[in-house]
C-alpha positions in Angstrom: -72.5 287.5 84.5 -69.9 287.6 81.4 -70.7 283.8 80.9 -74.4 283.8 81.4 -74.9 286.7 79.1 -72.3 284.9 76.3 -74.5 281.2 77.1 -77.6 283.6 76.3 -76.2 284.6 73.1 -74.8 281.4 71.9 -78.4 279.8 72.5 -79.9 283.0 70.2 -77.3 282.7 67.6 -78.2 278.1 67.5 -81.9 278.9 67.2 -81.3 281.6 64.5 -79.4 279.2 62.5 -81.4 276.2 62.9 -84.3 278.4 62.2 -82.8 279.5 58.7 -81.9 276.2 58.0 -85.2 274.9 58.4 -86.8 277.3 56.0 -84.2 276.6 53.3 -83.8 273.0 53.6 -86.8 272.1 51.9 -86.2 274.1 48.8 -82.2 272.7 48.6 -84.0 269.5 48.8 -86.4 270.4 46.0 -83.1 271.3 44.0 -81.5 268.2 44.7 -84.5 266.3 43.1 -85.1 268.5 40.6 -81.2 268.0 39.5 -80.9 264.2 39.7 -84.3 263.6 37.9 -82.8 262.9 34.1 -84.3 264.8 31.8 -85.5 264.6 28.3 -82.7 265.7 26.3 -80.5 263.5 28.8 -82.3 260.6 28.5 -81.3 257.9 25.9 -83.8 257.0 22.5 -84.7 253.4 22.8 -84.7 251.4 19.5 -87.2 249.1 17.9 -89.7 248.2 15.0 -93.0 249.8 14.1 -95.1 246.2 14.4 -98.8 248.1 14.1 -100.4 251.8 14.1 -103.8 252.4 15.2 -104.8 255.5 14.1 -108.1 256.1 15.8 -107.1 254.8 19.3 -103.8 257.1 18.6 -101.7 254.0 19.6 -98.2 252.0 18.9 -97.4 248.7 19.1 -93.4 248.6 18.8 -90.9 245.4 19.3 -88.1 247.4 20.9 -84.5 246.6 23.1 -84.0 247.2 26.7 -85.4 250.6 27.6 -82.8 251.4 31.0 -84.7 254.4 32.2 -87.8 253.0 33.3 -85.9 249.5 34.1 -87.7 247.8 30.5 -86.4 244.3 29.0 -86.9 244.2 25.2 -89.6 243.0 24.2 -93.3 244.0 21.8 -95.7 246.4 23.6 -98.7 248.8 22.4 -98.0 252.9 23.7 -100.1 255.5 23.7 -98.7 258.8 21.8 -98.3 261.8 23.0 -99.2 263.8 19.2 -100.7 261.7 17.4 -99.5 263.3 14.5 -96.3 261.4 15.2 -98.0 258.3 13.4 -97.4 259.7 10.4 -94.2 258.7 10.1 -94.5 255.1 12.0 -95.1 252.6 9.0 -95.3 249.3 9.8 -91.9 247.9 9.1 -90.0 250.8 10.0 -87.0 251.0 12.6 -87.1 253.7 14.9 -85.4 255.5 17.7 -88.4 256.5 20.2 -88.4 258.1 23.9 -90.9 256.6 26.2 -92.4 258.0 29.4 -94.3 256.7 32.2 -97.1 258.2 34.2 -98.9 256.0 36.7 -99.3 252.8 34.7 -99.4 254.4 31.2 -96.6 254.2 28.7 -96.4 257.4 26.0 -94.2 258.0 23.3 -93.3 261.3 23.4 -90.4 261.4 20.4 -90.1 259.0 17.4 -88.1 259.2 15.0 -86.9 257.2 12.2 -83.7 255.3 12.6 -80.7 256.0 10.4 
């Protein structure tokens, strides 16, 4: 009787566990990717030359290095901006540091910044 009522117990205490650990999982797993996702202030500024500014289509065309964090060769590409008061400071000509993000099949500038 000793066995079957410590079996019995055993089972309760597995399914409480596994029950817990089912409700937390997901949100440890949120955390996870949350955590490894690099962030702004973690991310490196690319590097390149202002090439043209378009003003009324708020847009950048910049000749720029390799870009590691979306997997980006150098080379010349037009961005959209994310304030478009940032153009302001983009003269054609001018070499800048710049961060770039991508949503869907969009590039933004969301920082620039004039090189020193």
């Amino acid at each position: 009787m000793k066995i079957a009522q410590s079996i019995a117990t055993l089972a309760l205490c597995i399914c409480a566990s596994a029950t817990l650990l089912a409700q937390t999982q997901p949100a440890a797993q949120a955390a996870v990717k949350a955590s490894s996702a690099p962030s702004a202030a973690a991310q490196e500024l690319a590097t390149g030359e202002v090439l043209k500014v378009y003003l009324k289509e708020k847009k950048i065309v910049l000749k720029h290095g390799p870009i590691p964090s979306l997997g980006m060769s150098s080379m010349t590409m037009d961005y959209g901006v994310a304030d478009p008061k940032m153009l302001a400071l983009a003269k054609p000509g001018a070499k800048v540091r710049f961060m770039v993000v991508q949503v869907d099949d969009e590039y933004t500038v969301t920082h620039i910044e004039l090189a020193k």
